[in-house]
C-alpha positions as CSV (number, residue, x, y, z in Angstrom):
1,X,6.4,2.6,-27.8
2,X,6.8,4.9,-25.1
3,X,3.6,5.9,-23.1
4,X,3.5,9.2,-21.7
5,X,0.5,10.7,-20.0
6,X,-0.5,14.8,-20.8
7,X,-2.6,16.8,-18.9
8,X,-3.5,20.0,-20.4
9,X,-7.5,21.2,-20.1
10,X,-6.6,23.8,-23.1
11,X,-8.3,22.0,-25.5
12,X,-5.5,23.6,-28.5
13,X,-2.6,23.5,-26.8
14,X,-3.6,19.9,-25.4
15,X,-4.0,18.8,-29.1
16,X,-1.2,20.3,-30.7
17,X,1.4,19.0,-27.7
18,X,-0.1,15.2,-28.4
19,X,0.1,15.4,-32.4
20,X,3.6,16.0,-32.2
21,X,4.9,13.9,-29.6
22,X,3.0,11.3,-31.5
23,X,4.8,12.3,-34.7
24,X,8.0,11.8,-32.8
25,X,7.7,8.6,-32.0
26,X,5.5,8.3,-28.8
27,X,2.0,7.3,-27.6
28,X,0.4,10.3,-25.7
29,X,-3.0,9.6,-23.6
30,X,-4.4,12.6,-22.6
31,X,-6.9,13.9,-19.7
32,X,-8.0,17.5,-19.4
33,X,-8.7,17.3,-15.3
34,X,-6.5,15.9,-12.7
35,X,-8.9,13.5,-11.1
36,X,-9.0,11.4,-14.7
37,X,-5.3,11.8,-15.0
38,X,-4.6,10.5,-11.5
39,X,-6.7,7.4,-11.9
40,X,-5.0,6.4,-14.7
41,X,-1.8,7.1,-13.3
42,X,-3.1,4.7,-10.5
43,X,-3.7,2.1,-13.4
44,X,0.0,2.4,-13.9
45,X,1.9,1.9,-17.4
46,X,3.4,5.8,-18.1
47,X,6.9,6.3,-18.7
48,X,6.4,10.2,-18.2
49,X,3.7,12.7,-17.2
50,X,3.3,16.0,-18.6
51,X,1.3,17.8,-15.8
52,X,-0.4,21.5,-16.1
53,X,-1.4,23.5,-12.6
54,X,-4.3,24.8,-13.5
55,X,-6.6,22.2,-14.8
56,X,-10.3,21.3,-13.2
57,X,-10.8,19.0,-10.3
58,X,-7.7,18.4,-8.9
59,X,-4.7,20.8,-10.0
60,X,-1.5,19.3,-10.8
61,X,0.6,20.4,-7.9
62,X,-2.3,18.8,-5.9
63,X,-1.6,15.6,-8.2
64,X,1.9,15.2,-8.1
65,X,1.7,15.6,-4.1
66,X,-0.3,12.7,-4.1
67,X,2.0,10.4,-6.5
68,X,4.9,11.1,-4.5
69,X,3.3,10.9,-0.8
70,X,2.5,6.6,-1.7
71,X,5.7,6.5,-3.6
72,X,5.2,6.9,-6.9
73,X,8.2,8.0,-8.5
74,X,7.0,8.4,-12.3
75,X,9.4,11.4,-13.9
76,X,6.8,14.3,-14.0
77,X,7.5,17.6,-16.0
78,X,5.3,20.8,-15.0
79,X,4.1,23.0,-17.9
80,X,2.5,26.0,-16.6
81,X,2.0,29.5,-17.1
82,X,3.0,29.6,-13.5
83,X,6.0,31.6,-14.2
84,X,7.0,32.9,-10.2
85,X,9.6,31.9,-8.3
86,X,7.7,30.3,-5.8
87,X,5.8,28.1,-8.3
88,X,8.8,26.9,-9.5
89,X,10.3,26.0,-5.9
90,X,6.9,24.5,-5.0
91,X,7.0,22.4,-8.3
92,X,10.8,20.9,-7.4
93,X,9.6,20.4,-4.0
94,X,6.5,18.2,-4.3
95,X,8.9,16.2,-6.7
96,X,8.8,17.5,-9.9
97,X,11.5,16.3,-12.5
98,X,11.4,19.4,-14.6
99,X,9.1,23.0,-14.9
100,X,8.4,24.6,-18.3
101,X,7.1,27.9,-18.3
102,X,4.3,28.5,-21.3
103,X,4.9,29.5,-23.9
104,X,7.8,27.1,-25.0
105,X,8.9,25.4,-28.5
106,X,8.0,22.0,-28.3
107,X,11.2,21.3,-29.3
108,X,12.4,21.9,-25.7
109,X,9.6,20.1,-24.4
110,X,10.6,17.1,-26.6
111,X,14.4,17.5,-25.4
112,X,13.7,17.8,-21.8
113,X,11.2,14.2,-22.3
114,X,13.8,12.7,-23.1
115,X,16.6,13.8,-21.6
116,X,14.7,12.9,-18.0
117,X,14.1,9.4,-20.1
118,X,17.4,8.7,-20.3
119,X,18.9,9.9,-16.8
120,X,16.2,8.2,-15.2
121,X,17.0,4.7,-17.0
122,X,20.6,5.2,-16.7
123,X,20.2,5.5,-12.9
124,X,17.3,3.3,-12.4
125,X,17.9,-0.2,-10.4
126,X,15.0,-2.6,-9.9
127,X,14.7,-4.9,-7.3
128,X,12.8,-7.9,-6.8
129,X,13.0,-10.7,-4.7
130,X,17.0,-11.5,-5.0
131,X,17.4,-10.2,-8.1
132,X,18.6,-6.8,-9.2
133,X,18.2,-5.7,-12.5
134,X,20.3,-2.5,-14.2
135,X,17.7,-1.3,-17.3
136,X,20.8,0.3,-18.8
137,X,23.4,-1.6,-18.4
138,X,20.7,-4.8,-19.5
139,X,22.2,-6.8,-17.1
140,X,20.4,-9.0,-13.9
141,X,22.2,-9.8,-10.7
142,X,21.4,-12.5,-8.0
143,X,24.2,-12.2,-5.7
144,X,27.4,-12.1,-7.4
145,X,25.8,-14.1,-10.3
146,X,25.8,-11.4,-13.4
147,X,23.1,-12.4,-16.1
148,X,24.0,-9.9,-19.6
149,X,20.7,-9.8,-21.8
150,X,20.0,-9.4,-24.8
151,X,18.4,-5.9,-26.1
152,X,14.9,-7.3,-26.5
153,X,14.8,-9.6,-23.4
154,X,15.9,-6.3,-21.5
155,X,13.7,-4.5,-22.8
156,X,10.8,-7.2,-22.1
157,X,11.8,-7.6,-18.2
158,X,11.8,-3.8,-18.1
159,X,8.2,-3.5,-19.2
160,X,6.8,-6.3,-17.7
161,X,7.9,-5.2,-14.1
162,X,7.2,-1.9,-14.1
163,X,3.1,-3.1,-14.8
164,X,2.9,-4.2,-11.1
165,X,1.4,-8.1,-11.6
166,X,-0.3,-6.9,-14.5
167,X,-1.5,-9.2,-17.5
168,X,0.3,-8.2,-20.8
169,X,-0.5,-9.2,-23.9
170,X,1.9,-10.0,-26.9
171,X,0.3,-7.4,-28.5
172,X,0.9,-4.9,-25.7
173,X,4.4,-6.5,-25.6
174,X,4.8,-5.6,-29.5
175,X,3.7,-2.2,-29.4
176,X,5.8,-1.1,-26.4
177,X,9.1,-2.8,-27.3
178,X,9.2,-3.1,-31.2
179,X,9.3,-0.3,-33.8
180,X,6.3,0.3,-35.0
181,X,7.6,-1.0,-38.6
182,X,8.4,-4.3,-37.1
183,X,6.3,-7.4,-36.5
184,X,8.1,-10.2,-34.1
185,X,6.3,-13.5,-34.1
186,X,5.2,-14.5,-31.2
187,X,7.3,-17.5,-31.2
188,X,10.3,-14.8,-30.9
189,X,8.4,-13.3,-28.2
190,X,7.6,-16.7,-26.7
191,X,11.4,-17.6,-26.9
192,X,13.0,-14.1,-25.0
193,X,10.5,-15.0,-22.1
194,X,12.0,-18.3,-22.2
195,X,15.5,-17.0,-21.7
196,X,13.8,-15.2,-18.8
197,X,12.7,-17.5,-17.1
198,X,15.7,-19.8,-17.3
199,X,17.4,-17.2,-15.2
200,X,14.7,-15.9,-12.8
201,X,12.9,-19.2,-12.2
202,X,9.5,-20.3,-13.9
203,X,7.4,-18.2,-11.4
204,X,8.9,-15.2,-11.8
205,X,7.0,-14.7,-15.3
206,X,3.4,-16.5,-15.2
207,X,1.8,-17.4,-18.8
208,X,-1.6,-16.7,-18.3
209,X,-3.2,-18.8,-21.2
210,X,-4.7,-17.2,-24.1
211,X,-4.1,-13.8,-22.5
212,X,-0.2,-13.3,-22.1
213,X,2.2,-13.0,-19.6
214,X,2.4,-11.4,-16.2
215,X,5.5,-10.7,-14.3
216,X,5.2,-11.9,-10.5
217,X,8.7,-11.6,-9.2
218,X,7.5,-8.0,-7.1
């Protein structure tokens, strides 16, 4: 399941943007100051942040600044009642992906998620040692050696390398990648990371017993 982070300090408008991104199929976690929002954004994990200005502590042009200054390149999308022209430049110009001006149908909001989703993927290239990897195309390079994956082992690489050496657990594995109506066993999971390694080499995806897998190939 998509994670996407929202920060919103309108305790309403905070509620009723989470309830229906989560009724459309993704998991919202949501912080109503910026110096909770950026800490978790430090613990990495988001596909998406939903970023107000004017919240407590640290605002979220102030926020986004940051992000971008060490290189963090999560998409970000601005909804503000910040409705000048200069906002909106300033917004684009610390790095934002998109700016919504309040009020908007959340219908739009949900459109532009995932229209910034897709171009990102569809653009995105990861690199780690001599490997490159193409999310959309689910397809790894080394060299001029092409390896095609399958949907789910794509899908699994994806995840697992954009956690930054973290430990994942099959269940984390489950709820990110699978449907939420669908229950792999973890010898199916067990077997994808197989495939993995085959290509990438053993060490590229460590098995930390009894806790899961973490990707150190960074």
């Amino acid at each position: 399941m998509t994670q996407l982070l929202l920060l919103e300090d309108d305790p309403i408008l905070h509620e009723i943007i989470a309830e229906y991104l989560e009724e459309h199929g993704y998991a919202v976690e949501g912080f109503f100051d910026g110096e909770q929002a950026l800490e978790a954004v430090m613990r990495g994990g988001y596909a998406m942040l939903i970023l107000d200005v004017r919240v407590p502590e640290l605002d979220g042009f102030e926020m986004l600044e940051y992000l971008r200054d060490i290189q963090n390149t999560t998409p970000a999308i601005f909804i503000t009642s910040l409705s000048g022209i200069k906002d909106l430049q300033k917004g684009f110009r610390l790095g934002a992906n998109d700016y919504l001006k309040k009020p908007f149908e959340l219908d739009e909001l949900r459109i532009r998620i995932e229209h910034q989703l897709a171009a990102v993927q569809h653009k995105e290239e990861l690199r780690f040692g001599d490997f490159v990897f193409y999310p959309q195309r689910q397809c790894l390079y080394n060299g001029e050696a092409k390896f095609p994956l399958r949907h789910k082992e794509a899908r699994i690489l994806y995840y697992l390398a954009r956690q930054e050496g973290r430990v994942i657990s099959f269940e984390e594995l489950i709820e990110n990648i699978w449907d939420a109506e669908q229950t792999p066993a973890y010898a199916t999971i067990r077997t994808y990371i197989k495939n993995l390694r085959k290509i990438m080499g053993n060490d590229a995806i460590e098995n930390i017993k009894g806790s899961g897998y973490r990707f150190d190939l960074i």
